[in-house]
Legacy VTK file of the C-alpha trace (Angstrom):
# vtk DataFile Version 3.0
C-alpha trace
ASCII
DATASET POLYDATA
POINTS 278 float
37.380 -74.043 -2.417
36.409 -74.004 0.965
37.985 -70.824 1.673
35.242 -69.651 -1.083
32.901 -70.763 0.305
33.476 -69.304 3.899
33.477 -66.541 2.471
30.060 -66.915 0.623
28.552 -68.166 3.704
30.254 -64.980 5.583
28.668 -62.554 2.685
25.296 -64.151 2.838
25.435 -63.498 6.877
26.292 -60.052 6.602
23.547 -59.360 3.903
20.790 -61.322 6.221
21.793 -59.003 8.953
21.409 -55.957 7.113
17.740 -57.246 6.159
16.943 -57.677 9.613
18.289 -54.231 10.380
16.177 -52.541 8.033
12.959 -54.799 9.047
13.523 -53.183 12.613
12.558 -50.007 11.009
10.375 -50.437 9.206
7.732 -51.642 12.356
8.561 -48.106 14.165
8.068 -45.982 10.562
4.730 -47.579 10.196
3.616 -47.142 14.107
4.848 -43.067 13.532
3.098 -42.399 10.269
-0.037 -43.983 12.084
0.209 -41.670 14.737
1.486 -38.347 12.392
0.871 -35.625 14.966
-0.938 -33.022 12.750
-1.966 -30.544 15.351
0.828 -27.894 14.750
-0.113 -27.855 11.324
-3.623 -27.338 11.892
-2.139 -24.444 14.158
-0.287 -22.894 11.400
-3.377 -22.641 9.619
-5.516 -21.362 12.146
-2.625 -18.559 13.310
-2.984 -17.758 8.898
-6.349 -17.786 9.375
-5.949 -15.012 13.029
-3.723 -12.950 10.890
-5.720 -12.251 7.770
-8.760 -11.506 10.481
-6.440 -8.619 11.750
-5.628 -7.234 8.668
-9.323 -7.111 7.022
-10.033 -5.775 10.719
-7.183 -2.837 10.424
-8.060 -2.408 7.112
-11.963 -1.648 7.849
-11.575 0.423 10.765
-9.330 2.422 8.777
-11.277 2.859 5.826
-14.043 3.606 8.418
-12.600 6.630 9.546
-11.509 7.640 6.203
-15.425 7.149 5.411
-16.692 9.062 8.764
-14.070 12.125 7.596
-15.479 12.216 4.124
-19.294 12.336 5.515
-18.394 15.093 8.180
-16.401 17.006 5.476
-19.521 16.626 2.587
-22.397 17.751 5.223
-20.032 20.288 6.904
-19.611 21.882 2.659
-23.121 21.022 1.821
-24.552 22.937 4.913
-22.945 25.842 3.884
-24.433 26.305 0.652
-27.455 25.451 2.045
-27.216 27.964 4.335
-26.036 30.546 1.628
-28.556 29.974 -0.688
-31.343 30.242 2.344
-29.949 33.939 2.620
-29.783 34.371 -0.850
-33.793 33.511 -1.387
-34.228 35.462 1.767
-32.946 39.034 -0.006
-34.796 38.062 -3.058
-38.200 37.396 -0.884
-37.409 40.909 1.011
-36.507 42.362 -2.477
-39.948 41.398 -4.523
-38.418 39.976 -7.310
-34.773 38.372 -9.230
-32.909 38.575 -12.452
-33.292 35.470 -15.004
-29.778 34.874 -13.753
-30.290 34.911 -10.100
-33.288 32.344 -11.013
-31.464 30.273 -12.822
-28.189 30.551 -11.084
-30.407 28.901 -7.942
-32.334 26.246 -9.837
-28.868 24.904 -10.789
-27.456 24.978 -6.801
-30.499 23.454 -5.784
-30.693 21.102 -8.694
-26.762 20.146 -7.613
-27.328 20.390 -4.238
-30.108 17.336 -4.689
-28.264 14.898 -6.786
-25.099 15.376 -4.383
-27.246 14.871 -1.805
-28.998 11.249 -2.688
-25.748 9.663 -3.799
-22.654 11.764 -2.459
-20.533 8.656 -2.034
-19.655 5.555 -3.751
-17.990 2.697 -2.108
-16.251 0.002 -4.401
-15.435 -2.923 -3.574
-13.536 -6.212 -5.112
-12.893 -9.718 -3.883
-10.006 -10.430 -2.166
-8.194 -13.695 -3.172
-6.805 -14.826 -0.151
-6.570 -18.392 -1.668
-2.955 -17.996 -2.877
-1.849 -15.956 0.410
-1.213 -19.535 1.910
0.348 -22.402 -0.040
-0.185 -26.158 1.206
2.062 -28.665 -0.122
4.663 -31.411 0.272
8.031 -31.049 2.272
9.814 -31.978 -1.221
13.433 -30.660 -0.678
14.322 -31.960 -4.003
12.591 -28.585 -5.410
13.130 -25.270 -3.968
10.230 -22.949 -4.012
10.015 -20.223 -6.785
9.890 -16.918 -4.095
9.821 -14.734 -7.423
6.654 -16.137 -9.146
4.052 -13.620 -8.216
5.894 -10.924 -8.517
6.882 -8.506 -11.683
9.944 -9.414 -14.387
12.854 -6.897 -13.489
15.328 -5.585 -15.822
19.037 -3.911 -14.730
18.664 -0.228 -15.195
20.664 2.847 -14.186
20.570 6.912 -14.011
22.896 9.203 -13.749
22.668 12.712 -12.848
21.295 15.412 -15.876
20.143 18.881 -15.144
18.117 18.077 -18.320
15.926 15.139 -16.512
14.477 17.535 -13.687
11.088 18.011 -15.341
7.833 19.462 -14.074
5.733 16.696 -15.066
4.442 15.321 -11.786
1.888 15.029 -8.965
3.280 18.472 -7.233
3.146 21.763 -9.256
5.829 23.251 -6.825
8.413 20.771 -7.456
10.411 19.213 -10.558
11.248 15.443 -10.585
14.062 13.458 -11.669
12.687 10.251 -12.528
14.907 7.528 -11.838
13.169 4.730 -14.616
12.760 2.128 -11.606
8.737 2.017 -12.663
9.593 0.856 -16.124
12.788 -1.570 -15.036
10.105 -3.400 -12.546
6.886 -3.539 -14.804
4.674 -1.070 -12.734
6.099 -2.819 -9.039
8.024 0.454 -7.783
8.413 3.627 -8.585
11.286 6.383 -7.708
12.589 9.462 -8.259
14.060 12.704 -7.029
11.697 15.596 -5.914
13.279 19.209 -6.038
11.011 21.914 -4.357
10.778 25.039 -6.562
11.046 27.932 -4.372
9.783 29.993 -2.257
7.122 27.712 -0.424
3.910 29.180 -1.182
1.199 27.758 1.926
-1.462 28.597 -0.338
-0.486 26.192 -3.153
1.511 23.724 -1.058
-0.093 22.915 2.281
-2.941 20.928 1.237
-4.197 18.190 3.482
-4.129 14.759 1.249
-3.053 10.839 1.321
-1.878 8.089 -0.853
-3.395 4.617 -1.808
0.192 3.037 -1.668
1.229 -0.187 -0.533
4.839 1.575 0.743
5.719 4.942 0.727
9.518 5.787 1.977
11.449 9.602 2.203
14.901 10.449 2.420
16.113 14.108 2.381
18.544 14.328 -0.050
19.310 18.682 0.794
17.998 21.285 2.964
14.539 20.399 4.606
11.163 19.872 4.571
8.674 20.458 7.284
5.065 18.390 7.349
2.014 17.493 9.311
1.400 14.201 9.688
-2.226 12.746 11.365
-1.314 11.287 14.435
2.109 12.249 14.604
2.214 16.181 14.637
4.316 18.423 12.723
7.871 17.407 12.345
11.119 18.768 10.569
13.435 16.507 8.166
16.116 17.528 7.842
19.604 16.446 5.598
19.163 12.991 6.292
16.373 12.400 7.367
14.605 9.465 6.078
10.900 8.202 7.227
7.998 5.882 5.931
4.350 7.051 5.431
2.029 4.290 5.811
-0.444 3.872 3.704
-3.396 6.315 3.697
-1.653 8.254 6.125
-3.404 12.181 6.065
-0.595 14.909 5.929
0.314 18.207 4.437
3.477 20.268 3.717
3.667 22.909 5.724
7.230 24.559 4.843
10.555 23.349 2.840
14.348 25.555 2.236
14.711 26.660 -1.094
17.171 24.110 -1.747
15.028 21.162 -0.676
15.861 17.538 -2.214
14.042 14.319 -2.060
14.321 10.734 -2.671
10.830 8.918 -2.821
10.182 5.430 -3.121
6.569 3.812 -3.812
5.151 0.907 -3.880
3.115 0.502 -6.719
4.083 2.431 -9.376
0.782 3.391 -10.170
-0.983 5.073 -7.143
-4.211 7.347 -6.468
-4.076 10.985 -4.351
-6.841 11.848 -2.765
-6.868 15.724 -1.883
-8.843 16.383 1.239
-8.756 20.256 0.785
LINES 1 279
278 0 1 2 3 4 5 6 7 8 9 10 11 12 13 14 15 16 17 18 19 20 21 22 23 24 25 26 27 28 29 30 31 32 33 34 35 36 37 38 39 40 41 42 43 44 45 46 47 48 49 50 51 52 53 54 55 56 57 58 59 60 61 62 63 64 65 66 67 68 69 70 71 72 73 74 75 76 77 78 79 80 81 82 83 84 85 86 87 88 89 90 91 92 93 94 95 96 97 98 99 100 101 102 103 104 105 106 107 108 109 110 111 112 113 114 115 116 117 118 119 120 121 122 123 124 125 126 127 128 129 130 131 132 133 134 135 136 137 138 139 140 141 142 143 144 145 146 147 148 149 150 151 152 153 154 155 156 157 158 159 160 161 162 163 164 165 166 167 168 169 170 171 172 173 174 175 176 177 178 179 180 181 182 183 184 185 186 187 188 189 190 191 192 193 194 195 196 197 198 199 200 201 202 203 204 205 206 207 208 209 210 211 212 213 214 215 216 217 218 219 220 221 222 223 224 225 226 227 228 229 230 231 232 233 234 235 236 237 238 239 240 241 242 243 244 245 246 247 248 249 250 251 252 253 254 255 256 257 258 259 260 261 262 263 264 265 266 267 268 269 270 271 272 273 274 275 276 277
């Protein structure tokens, strides 16, 4: 019995300690919670905050200069027929008199030549929702954060190689495309697919300047080569290979490609506008 109770009063000792253990730390918890240093979360913010600055500020200069091209291009086209139409009234003023035709033919460039003049370009805008480019929330590590939510279901796919799935169904009129069904396995997210050039290389048909509204836009030379211009970069060869990115909006133009040229192109989104500067 009193060996029992030894041990009792031995149990009842060690539990008391272990209080007083975790009453020790509690005090220093409450003293560091009162004194929570915040500031490098308010820097976090304020770097988010830098960042998104930058971007709208890339962003705008570069549609800038995409807008400045566009004016100097429109006056530069509108001048002209100006200036043709001056000599054509000219001749007819020397000449005495004009055809119904002639009359009419000018009334209609002149007519054009006005409403192209008072509203030649739009600019659209739309909101941008930067509320749910930065997430504030607990530190819960008992949850692991869905990476996947905002972004298109995918579904497995595969393609292997047909003759019969080269068709000339795309943006280029001088090449056929093998489309690879990525577009359709990732709900509109990327598109791919293999470009082969039809030959020869025609300049007159091919070597338009133009650029892409993409998010991503990535090359790989599959055969032979390809030759382009690209704004700020010059003209460069890819060959066999050869694989480069085209950032977005980026002006260029084909400017050659062997008869047995092959491409792999990958886009981001699916869905994308062209906009053909010549």
């Amino acid at each position: 019995m009193a060996t029992t109770l030894q041990h009792l009063s031995t149990d009842e000792k060690s539990i008391l300690d272990k209080i007083n253990q975790l009453a020790h730390q509690v005090d220093p918890l409450s003293i560091k919670i009162q004194h929570f240093d915040t500031t490098n979360l308010y820097d976090e913010l304020l770097r988010w905050k830098t960042e998104t600055y930058h971007i709208i500020d890339q962003v705008y200069e570069q549609k800038r200069i995409h807008l400045q091209t566009i004016i100097e291009e429109h006056k530069s086209k509108q001048e002209k027929i100006i200036s043709d139409t001056k000599d054509v009234l000219l001749q007819l003023q020397v000449k005495g008199h004009a055809t119904r035709e002639e009359l009419e033919q000018l009334e209609q460039t002149l007519h054009n030549l006005q409403k192209t003049i008072d509203k030649f370009i739009i600019i659209k805008t739309r909101p941008i929702d930067t509320n749910d480019s930065v997430i504030i929330e607990l530190n819960d590590d008992s949850k692991s954060p869905n990476l996947t939510q905002s972004r298109p279901t995918q579904e497995f796919t595969f393609s292997h190689l047909n003759e019969e799935s080269f068709k000339s169904d795309g943006l280029r009129s001088y090449a056929k495309y093998r489309n690879l069904g990525i577009a359709k396995a990732t709900n509109g997210m990327v598109m791919a697919h293999v470009m082969r050039f039809i030959p020869p290389f025609r300049p007159e048909v091919v070597s338009k300047l133009h650029y892409h509204e993409v998010d991503f836009q990535m090359i790989y030379v599959l055969k032979g080569w390809i030759k382009s211009k690209f704004e700020g970069q010059g003209t460069i060869t890819m060959l066999t290979g050869s694989c480069w990115i085209q950032p977005p909006c980026i002006k260029h133009a084909v400017v050659g490609y062997s008869d047995d040229c092959e491409l792999l192109e990958i886009v981001l989104p699916a869905d994308f506008k062209t906009i053909m500067l010549e």
